[in-house]
N, C-alpha and C positions, 0 to 999 in steps of 0.2 A: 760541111759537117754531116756525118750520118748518124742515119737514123732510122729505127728497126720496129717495121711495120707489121705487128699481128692481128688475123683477121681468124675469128671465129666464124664458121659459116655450116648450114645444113647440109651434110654430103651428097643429100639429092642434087644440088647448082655446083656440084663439082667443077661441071665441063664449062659452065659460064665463070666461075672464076677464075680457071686457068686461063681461057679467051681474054679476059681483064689482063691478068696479068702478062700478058702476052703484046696485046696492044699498048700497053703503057711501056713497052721495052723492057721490059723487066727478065732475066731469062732466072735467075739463081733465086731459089727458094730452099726454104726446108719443111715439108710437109706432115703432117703426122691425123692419120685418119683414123678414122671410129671411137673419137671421144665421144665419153659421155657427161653428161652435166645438168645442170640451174639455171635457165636465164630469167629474168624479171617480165623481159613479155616472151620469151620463147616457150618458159614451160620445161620441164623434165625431159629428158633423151637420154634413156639408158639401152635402147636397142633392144626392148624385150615385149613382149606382149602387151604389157600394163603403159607403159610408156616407150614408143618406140619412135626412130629413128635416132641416127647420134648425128654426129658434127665434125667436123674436120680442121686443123689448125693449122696458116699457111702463117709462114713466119720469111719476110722479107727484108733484108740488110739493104739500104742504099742511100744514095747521097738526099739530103734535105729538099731540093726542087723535086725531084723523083717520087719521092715520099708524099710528097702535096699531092703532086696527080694522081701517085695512084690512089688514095684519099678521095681524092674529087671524084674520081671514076666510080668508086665505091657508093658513094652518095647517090650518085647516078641511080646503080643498077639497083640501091634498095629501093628507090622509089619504084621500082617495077615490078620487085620480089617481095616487097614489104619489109617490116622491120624486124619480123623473127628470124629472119633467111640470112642474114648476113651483119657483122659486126665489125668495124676498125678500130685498132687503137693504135695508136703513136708512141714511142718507146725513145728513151735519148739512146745513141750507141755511144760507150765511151773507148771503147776499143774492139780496135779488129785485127786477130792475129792470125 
C-alpha cells in the first residue's frame, strides 16, 4: 500500500533533511521551498523582518514499511532539532498515475 509522506520543515535543516532522506533509501521527492506559515509551537515564518525565516515542504510517495522508517527517522532527528524544526504527517495515497 502507499503512502504519501509530507514533512514541513525550517529551510535552515535543509541539508539534514535531504541526508534523512537519503539514508532511508528514499531517492524521489517533490520539494517546494520558501513557504510561509502558522505553526502552534513554531510561530509565524513569513520571511520578512518582523517574522523571519520560512519553511520548506518535502512531499514523499512510497510503499507503507518505507513510510514507517522514514517517520521513525524523523522522530529521531526532532529530538535533536526540537520540535519547531521539523514536522511529519502521514497521508493515504490512493492512486498513482
Amino acid at each position: 500500500m502507499l503512502k504519501m509522506v509530507m514533512i514541513a520543515y525550517n529551510e535552515a535543516i535543509d541539508d539534514e533533511v535531504m541526508e534523512l532522506l537519503a539514508s532511508c533509501g528514499l531517492k524521489n521527492h517533490t520539494k517546494i521551498t520558501g513557504v510561509s506559515g502558522r505553526g502552534f509551537a513554531s510561530g509565524v515564518h513569513m520571511g520578512n523582518g518582523i517574522w523571519p525565516g520560512r519553511n520548506n515542504i518535502l512531499y514523499v510517495a512510497c510503499e507503507d514499511k518505507q513510510a514507517k522508517q522514514f517517520l521513525s527517522c524523523v522522530k529521531e532527528i526532532r529530538k535533536e532539532l526540537g520540535r519547531e524544526g521539523i514536522k511529519a504527517f502521514l497521508l493515504p495515497l490512493e492512486e498513482l498515475t
